[in-house]
N, C-alpha and C positions, 0 to 999 in steps of 0.2 A: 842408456838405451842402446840395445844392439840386436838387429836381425840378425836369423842365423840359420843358413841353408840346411835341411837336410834331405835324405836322399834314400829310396828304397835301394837294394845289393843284391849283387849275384854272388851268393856262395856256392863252393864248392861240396858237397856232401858226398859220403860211402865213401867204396873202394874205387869204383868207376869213376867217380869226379864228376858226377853230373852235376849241373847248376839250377838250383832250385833259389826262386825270389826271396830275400829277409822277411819276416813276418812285422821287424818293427822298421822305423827310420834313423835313422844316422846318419851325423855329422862328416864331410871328407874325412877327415882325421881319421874317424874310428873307422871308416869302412876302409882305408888302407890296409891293416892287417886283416880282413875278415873275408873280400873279396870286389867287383869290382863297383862300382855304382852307378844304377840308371840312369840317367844325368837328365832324361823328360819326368823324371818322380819328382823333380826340384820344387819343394816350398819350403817358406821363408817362416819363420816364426820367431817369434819373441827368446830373448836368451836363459826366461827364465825356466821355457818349456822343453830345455835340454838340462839331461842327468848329468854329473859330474864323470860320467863314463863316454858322455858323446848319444846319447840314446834319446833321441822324443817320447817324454813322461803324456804316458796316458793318450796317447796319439791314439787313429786307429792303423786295425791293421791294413793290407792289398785286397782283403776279401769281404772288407766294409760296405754297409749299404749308403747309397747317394747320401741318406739323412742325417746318418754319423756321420758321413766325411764331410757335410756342410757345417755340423754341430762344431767339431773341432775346427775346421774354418773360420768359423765366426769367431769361437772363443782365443784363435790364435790372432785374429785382426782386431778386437779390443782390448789385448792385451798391447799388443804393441803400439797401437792410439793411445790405453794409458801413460806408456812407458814413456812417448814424446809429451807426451801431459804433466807427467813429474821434470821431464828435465827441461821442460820451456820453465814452471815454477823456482828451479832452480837458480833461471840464468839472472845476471843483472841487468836491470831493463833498460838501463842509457849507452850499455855499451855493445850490449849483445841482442839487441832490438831485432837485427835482420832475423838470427839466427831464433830466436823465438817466433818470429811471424811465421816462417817455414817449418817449424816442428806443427805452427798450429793449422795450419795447411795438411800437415803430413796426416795429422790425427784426424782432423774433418773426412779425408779421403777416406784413411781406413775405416772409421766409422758408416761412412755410406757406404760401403764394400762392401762390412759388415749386417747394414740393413737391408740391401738387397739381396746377399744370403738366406737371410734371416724371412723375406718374402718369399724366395725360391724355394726354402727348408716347408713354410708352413703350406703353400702350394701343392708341396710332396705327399705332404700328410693329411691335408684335405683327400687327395686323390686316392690315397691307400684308404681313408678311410671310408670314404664315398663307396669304391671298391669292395671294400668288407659288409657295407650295408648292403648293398647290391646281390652280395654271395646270398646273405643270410636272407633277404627276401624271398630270392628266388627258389631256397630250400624249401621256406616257409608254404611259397607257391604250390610248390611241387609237392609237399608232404599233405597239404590241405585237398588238392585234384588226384589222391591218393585214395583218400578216406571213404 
């Protein structure tokens, strides 16, 4: 089990050197050579959803909508609920008791974190789509006090 911060970057681009935002996320490490890092972009994710280059696999990007970035949220918060879920299985129960009790702590949290995303997310989508009903009535409306 291992969290593992990454981080949206300010590179540097052109001849001018202006600083334009990274499109993906990255580990400290990788954004050293690349530029500098926004250190409020900071979330935490599971170790398995960094590339072997330092790069968040399948994240989204800075110009995502709320519902993707809740999506990936969610799926990075029951990942890492899993990951103390295999290594409390792991541990041996008469000696490492404490240390199981606290991963299943750790995992209960992230799971409700996770399900309140998860009400936030569908809340989103209710509203977009309520939204979209509402569009297409009032065309409906208007095409019909046309005729």
């Amino acid at each position: 089990m291992a969290d593992v911060s990454v981080y949206y970057f300010m590179r540097r681009r052109g001849p001018a050197g202006e600083k334009i935002l990274s499109k993906r996320m990255a580990t400290l490490e990788t954004t050293r050579g690349m530029g500098e890092p926004v250190m409020e972009s900071r979330i935490l994710v599971d170790h398995t959803e960094v590339d072997s280059n330092g790069f968040l696999i399948g994240g989204v990007d800075n110009e995502s909508r709320p519902m993707d970035e809740d999506w990936a949220q969610i799926r990075s918060l029951e990942r890492r609920a899993n990951s103390r879920d295999c290594e409390a299985l792991q541990l041996n129960k008469s000696t490492e008791a404490s240390r199981k009790f606290m991963l299943g702590l750790e995992s209960r949290e992230l799971r409700n974190q996770a399900q309140k995303l998860k009400k936030h997310r569908a809340d989103l989508m209710a509203g977009e789509l309520g939204a979209r009903i509402d569009a297409q009535v009032s065309v409906q409306l208007e095409g019909s006090r046309t005729r």
